[in-house]
FIMI-105846 format. One record per residue (C-alpha): y, x, z. Coordinates in pm, whole numbers, plus 50000, padded with zeros to 5 digits. Layout:
REM FIMI-105846
YXZ...
REM end
This chain:
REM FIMI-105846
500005000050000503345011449930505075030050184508855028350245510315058550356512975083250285510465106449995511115079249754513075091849419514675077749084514035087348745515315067048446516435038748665512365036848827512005043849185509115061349282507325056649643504575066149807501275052849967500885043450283497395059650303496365082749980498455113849895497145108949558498705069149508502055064349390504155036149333507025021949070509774998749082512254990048766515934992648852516914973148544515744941048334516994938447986516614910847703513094903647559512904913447205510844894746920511044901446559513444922546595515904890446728517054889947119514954860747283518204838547376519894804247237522794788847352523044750747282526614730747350526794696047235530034670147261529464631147354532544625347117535204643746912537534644747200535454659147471536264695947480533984704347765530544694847636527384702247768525324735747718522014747047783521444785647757517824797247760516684833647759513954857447808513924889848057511504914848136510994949748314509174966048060509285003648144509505030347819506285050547822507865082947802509665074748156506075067048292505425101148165508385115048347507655097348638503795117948639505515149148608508535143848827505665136849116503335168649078506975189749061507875176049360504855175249565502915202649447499545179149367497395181849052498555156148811495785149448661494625130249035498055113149084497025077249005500645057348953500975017248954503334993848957503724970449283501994938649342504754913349385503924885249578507044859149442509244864049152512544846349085515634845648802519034844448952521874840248666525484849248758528834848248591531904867548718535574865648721537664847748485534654828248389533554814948683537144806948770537054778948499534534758248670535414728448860535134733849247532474707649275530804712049025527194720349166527554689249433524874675749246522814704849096519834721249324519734748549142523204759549177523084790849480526624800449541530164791949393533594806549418536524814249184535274848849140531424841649103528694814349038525414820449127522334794448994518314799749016517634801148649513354801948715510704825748758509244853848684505584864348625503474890548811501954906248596502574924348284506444932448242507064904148499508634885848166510934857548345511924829048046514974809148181516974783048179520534773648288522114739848220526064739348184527114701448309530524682948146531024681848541531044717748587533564726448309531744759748180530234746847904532634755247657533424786747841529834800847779529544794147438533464812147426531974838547630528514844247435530974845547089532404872147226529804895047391531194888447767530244914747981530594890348298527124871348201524474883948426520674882948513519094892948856515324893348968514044888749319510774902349314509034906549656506164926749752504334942250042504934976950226504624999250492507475005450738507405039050894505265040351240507455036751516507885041651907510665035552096512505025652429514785008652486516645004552834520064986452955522044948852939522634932652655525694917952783528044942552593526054941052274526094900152278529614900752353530434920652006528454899351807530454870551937533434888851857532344896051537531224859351394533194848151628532414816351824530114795251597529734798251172528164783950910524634806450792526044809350471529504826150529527364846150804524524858950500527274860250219530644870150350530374892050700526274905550638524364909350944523174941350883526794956350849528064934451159524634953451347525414989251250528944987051371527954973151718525244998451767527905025651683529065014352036526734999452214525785011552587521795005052525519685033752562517335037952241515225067652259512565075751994509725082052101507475089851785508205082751389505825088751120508835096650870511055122950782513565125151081514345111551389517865094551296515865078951086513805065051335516325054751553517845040051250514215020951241514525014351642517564992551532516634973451259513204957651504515864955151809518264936851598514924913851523514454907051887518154899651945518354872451646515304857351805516254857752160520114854352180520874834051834521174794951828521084768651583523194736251625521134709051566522714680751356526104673151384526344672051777528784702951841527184704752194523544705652089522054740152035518664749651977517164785751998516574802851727513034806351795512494766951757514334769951417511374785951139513394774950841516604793250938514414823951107513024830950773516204821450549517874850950806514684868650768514854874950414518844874950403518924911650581515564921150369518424910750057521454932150225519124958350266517994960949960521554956349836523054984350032520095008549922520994999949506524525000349577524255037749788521625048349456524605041549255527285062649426529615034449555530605037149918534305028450119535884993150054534424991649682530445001649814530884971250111532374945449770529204954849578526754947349849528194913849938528204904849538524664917849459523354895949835525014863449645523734867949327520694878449469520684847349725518084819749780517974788949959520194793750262519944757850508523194743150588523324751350946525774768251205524374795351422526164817851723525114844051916524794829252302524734844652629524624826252938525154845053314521944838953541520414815553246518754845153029517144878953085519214897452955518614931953097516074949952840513494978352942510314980552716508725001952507507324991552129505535004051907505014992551528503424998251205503104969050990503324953850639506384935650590507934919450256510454935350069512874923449782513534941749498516594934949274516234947348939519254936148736521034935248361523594923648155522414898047932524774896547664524424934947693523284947747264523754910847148524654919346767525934886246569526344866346866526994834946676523524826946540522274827446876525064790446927523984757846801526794734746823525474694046832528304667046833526354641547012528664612246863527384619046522524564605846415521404624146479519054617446313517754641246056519304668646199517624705146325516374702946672514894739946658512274737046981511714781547048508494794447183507604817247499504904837947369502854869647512503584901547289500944918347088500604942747372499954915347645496974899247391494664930547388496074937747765494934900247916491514904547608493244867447502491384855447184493484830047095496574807147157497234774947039500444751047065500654719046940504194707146978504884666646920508014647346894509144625446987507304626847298507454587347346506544577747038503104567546888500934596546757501194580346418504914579446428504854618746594506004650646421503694680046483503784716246499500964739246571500904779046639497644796746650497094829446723493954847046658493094883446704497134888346691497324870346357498944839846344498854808946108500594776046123504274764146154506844786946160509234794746465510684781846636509344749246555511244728946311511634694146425514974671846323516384643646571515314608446579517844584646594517984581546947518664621646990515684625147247514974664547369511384654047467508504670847312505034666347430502684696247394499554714947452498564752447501495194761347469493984797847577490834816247464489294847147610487504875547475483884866247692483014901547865485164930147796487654947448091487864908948269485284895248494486024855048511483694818348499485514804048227486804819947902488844786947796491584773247929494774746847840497854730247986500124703947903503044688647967506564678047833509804699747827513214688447699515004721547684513974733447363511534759047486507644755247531507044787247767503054795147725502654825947862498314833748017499924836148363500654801348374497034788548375495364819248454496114846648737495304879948603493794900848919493374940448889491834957049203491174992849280488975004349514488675037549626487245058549875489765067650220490735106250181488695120150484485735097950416482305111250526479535097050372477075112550664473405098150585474205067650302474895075349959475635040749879479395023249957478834982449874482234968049827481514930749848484594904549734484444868049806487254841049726487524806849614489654819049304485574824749143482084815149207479524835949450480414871949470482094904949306480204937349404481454971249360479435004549415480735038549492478345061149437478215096249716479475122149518482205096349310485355106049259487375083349042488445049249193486555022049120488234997548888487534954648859489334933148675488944895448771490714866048571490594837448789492244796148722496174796048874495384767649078493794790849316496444814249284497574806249692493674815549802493144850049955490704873149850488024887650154486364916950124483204935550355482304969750288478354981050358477375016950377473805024150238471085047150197468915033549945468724994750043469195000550413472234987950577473525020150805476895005650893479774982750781482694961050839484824929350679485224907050614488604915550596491944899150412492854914550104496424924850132497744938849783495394947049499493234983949691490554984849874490215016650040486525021650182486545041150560483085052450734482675042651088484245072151228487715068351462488525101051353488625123251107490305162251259490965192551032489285230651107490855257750932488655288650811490375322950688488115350950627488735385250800485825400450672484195431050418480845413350250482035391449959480525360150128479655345550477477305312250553479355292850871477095263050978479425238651175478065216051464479575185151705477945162551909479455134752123476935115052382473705103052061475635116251839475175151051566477295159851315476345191651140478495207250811477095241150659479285261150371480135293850227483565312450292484415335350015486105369750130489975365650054489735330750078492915313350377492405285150573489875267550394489195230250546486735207950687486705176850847484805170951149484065128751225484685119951534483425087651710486205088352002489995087151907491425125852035495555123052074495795160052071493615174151765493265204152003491155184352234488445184152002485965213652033483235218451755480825248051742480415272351456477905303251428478665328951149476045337650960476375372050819473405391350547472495417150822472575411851180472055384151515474535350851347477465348451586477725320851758481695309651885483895278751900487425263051786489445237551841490755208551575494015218451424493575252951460492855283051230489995302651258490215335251178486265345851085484885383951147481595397551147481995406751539481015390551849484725397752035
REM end
C-alpha cells in the first residue's frame, strides 16, 4: 500500500511514492488531466439553444471527456528517476498506479465569467458546489478506476443562471478561465507514530474560538478560513506539551508535525458542536453528528492535499494561502448546511489532556489532478451547436456523440465486441423509431457513423433510448463467469457514455511474497480469494524458490462492485497444511504473503580471513523451536546478510542471540555467538 511520507518526488507532473511494506513497490499519481482525444478531434460539444428570438440567455449544455493518461516515456523516466535515487536494481522496481477507491469531476469557471451569473442561480440545481462573483464550482460526474480514469461529463447552463451565453462566448474564444478538477481518493499509509501529549486545553480552545469566532456556518469554516491553516497557527502558540516519542519517517518535525494533525482529530471530536436545527440554543457534539464528522473529515484531507499541490508549485505568502482556498472550492463536495463552534465549558469537560498514542493506519487520501479544458482547442466553433428552440424542429441535426473505450483499452480489458443501438425518439413506437447501431469487433467497426445522426421530431425531444452490449475474449489475461454483458437506459444530453467499467469492474491483484519471508519446511504458499463479486474460489500458488509476483486478473459484474474481496493464505509442503492465516479483508489490489514468524532480525557477516572461502552454519532455538541456516562467505566479501525468524517479538534487535560455528578446510570449526543488528567480523581463530 502506498505510503505517504516525505521520499515522495515529481517528474513530468507524476508524483512518485513509496510502499508501505516492499522496497521494491512504487507508486504514481497524475498531477494533470487533459482533454480526451478521438480522431484526431477534442472529445467536447457545447450546445446553447434560445426558447425565442428575443431570449439572449438561452440554455447550454457542455459535455466533455477527461482523462489521466500518462506518456510512456514519463513512465520510463519515472523507472529511472527511482533506481537513481535509491540505488535499487531497476529491473526489480515494480511501479503501479494507485487503486482509487471514488472518483469525481468538479468543473469550475473563474473571474469575469462567473461574475455574469445570477446570484441564485444554483437555488435549484444539486449539482451546483460553490458560487461567488469570482468562482462557480458544479459536480460535472465521475470518473472511472481503471484505465486512464477517463471521466465523460456533463454541465447544464440554466436561462436562470445567466451563463449560458457566456460559455458559448467563452468557448469561441478559447477562455482560459474554464476548468476541470478530479477528486480521486485512495488508500495509504501514514507514517508510524508515538507521541505525548500533556497540559489544558483551555488556551488552545480559547484560540479556536477566537479564530471562527463564536459560531459559523461549515461552509465559510471549510472554504474561506481552512481548518488546517486556523490549526497550525494555534499550535505555533499553544502551551501543550507534544513530545515525539517514535516516527517511522524522515525527521522528527515531521512527526510532531504528524502529532498535530491526530491531536487536531481528537479536538474536532471532543470540543466541536453542531447546532441542531434552527434552535440557536441547541448544540449537539460533534461526535453524535457522522454526516458533518466526515464532510470535516474529508474537508482537511482536501486542504491538505491543496496546500501540498500549491507548495509543489512554488506559491507561498498571501498568493500560496489564495490558491489553496480556490483549489479546496473547486475541489469541494457535499458540505451539510450546518453551524459548528468550538465549546468549552469550566467543570463540564475534561479538559486537561495526558496520554500517550500511538498510530499506524490506512487512511483515505484525495488527489486533485487538474487542467484547463479549453486548453489546445483549435477551431473552437465547430465544437458550438446553436438550436433556436422557437423554430421549428423538426428535421433538423440532433447529433447524439458516443463515449467509447480507445483501441488501447479493447486489447487492455480483452473486450471482443461493443454494440450500441441508439433509438429516437425514445417514446415513440419501435416502428415509428430512428436507429443507429455501432459495432465494434476486434477494433474494427461497422455501422452508423458518429456521432449518431438523428434529426428532431416535431416535438424537439432529447430522449434516446439505447442499449450497450459487451463481449469478452473467453480466457486470455481475465479470469471472470460471464463473458457477455449489456446495459440500458435513456439519456437526453446527447451523449451515450459506454465505457466496460460501467457494467463490469475490472480487478488486477498482485500477490507477492513479504521481503524477509522464510519459507522454513513448506515449499508451497496457497493464496486463496473468496468474494461475492464471482463464484467459488480464486487460488494462487507461489512456488519456494519464486521470485516474480504473482499476477490475477479477475473481471467481475459492477453490481458487486461495493463487496469486499477476503483472502487466507496456507503454507504447504506437498498437500500438508504447516501453517496459515485469513481470512483477511482485502484492502487495495496486493496481497503480500508473511510466514508465521513475529520477527524477522538481520546478522551481518564480513570476512577477515586468508582461504578464499569459509562454511558458517547458523543456529537459534526458542523453547520447541530450531531454526538452522548454513552458507558460504567468500573472502573479501562485507557484511553479507541473513535473516534469522523469530517466534517472540525482540524491541531491541540486540536482544536476540543466535549461534554460529565457522567452519574452516583444516582445523576444530569454531564455535561463537552474535547478536541481531550487529556485524560479525569472521576469522579463522578462536579469540
Amino acid at each position: 500500500m502506498i505510503l505517504i511520507d516525505k521520499t515522495k518526488f515529481t517528474v513530468d507532473g507524476v508524483d512518485v511514492y513509496p510502499d508501505h511494506e516492499s522496497p521494491y513497490q512504487f507508486w504514481y499519481i497524475p498531477g494533470t488531466i487533459q482533454l480526451a482525444e478521438r480522431n484526431n478531434r477534442k472529445v467536447l460539444s457545447y450546445l446553447w439553444y434560445n426558447d425565442a428570438t428575443n431570449d439572449a440567455d438561452g440554455t447550454g449544455f457542455l459535455n466533455f471527456e477527461v482523462n489521466s493518461a500518462i506518456p510512456p516515456g514519463s513512465l520510463d523516466r519515472l523507472r529511472s528517476e527511482i533506481a537513481r535515487r535509491t540505488g535499487r536494481d531497476a529491473a526489480k522496481i515494480s511501479l503501479s498506479t494507485v487503486t482509487y477507491t471514488k472518483g469525481a469531476v468538479n468543473f469550475s469557471v473563474l473571474g469575469p465569467l462567473a461574475a455574469k451569473a445570477a446570484a441564485a442561480a444554483g437555488a435549484n440545481d444539486p449539482s451546483l458546489l460553490y458560487q461567488s462573483p469570482e468562482q462557480i464550482v458544479w459536480s460535472a460526474g465521475s470518473s472511472s478506476l481503471v484505465g486512464d480514469n477517463a471521466a465523460v461529463c456533463s454541465v447544464k447552463f440554466t436561462k436562470a443562471g445567466k451563463l449560458a451565453a457566456a460559455m458559448k462566448a467563452a468557448i469561441l474564444a478559447g477562455s482560459h478561465s474554464i476548468a476541470a478538477l478530479y477528486r480521486l481518493e485512495f488508500l495509504a499509509m501514514r507514517p508510524s507514530v508515538t507521541f505525548k501529549v500533556q497540559g489544558t486545553l483551555k488556551k488552545t480552545i480559547r484560540d479556536f474560538q477566537a479564530s471562527i469566532g463564536t459560531q459559523l456556518p461549515l461552509t465559510a469554516v471549510v472554504l474561506d478560513l481552512g481548518l488546517n491553516a486556523q490549526w497550525q497557527r494555534i499550535m505555533q502558540r499553544t502551551d501543550l506539551k507534544i513530545e515525539v516519542v517514535n516516527f517511522s519517517g524522515e525527521s522528527e518535525q515531521e512527526g510532531l508535525k504528524w502529532a498535530q494533525k491526530i491531536l487536531l482529530d481528537y479536538v474536532i471530536k471532543n470540543f466541536f458542536e453542531v447546532q441542531v436545527g434552527s434552535d440557536a440554543k441547541n448544540w449537539s457534539p460533534m461526535s453524535k453528528e457522522p454526516a458533518v464528522s466526515e464532510a470535516i473529515e474529508k474537508a482537511l484531507a482536501t486542504e491538505e492535499a491543496a496546500t501540498d499541490q500549491v507548495a509543489g508549485a512554488g506559491l507561498a505568502g498571501a498568493a500560496g494561502d489564495a490558491a489553496i482556498k480556490e483549489l479546496v472550492k473547486t475541489a469541494g463536495t457535499y458540505i451539510p448546511k450546518v453551524n459548528i463552534r468550538a465549546a468549552y465549558y469550566e467543570g463540564r469537560q475534561t479538559n486537561t489532556i495526558d496520554f500517550i498514542y500511538a498510530e499506524m493506519k490506512a487512511r483515505t487520501y484525495p488527489v486533485l489532478p487538474q487542467a484547463q479544458v479549453l486548453k489546445g482547442l483549435s477551431d473552437p466553433g465547430s465544437y458550438v451547436i446553436q438550436v433556436n428552440r422557437s423554430q421549428d424542429l423538426f428535421g433538423l441535426p440532433y447529433n447524439v456523440a458516443l463515449a467509447l473505450p480507445s483501441d488501447a483499452d479493447l486489447k487492455a480489458f480483452g473486450l471482443q465486441a461493443l454494440n450500441i443501438q441508439a433509438r429516437y425518439p425514445a417514446d415513440a413506437p419501435r416502428g415509428k423509431q430512428s436507429t443507429c447501431t455501432l459495432t465494434i469487433t476486434d477494433g474494427k467497426r461497422s455501422g452508423s457513423s458518429e456521432p449518431f445522426p438523428f434529426q428532431y421530431d416535431a416535438r424537439g425531444s432529447a430522449d434516446v433510448a439505447y442499449t450497450v452490449d459487451y463481449v469478452f475474449k473467453p480466457g486470455g489475461d481475465w479470469r471472470a463467469d460471464a463473458t457477455q454483458y449489456a446495459i440500458s437506459g435513456r439519456e437526453d444530453r446527447g451523449l451515450i457514455v459506454a465505457m466496460p467499467d460501467a457494467v463490469v469492474e475490472f480487478i488486477r491483484l498482485d500477490i507477492r511474497l513479504d521481503t524477509d519471508f522464510v519459507w522454513e519446511n513448506a515449499d508451497q504458499a496457497v493464496v486463496t480469494l473468496t468474494s461475492a463479486k464471482w463464484k467459488g474460489e480464486k487460488r494462487v500458488v507461489l512456488q519456494r524458490g519464486q521470485t516474480d509476483a504473482a499476477k490475477l486478473n479477475i473481471r467481475s459484474d459492477a453490481k458487486f462492485r461495493s463487496e469486499a474481496i477476503l483472502y487466507k493464505v496456507e503454507l504447504r509442503k506437498g498437500n500438508k497444511v504447516l501453517s496459515g492465516y485469513g481470512p483477511e479483508t482485502l484492502l487495495d489490489n496486493q496481497v503480500v504473503v508473511h510466514d508465521r514468524f513475529v520477527g524477522h532480525v538481520p546478522v551481518y557477516f564480513t570476512a577477515n580471513f586468508e582461504p578464499d572461502s569459509v562454511e558458517i552454519a547458523l543456529s537459534y532455538a526458542e523453547g520447541a523451536f530450531r531454526w538452522e541456516d548454513q552458507f558460504t562467505l567468500e573472502k573479501g566479501q562485507k557484511r553479507v546478510q541473513r535473516i534469522v525468524p523469530t517466534l517472540q517479538d525482540f524491541p531491541r534487535k540486540s536482544d536476540l542471540q543466535v549461534n554460529y560455528e565457522i567452519v574452516p578446510d583444516e582445523g576444530e570449526p569454531i564455535r561463537k555467538t552474535a547478536r541481531g543488528g550487529q556485524s560479525v567480523s569472521v576469522k579463522l581463530s578462536k579469540t
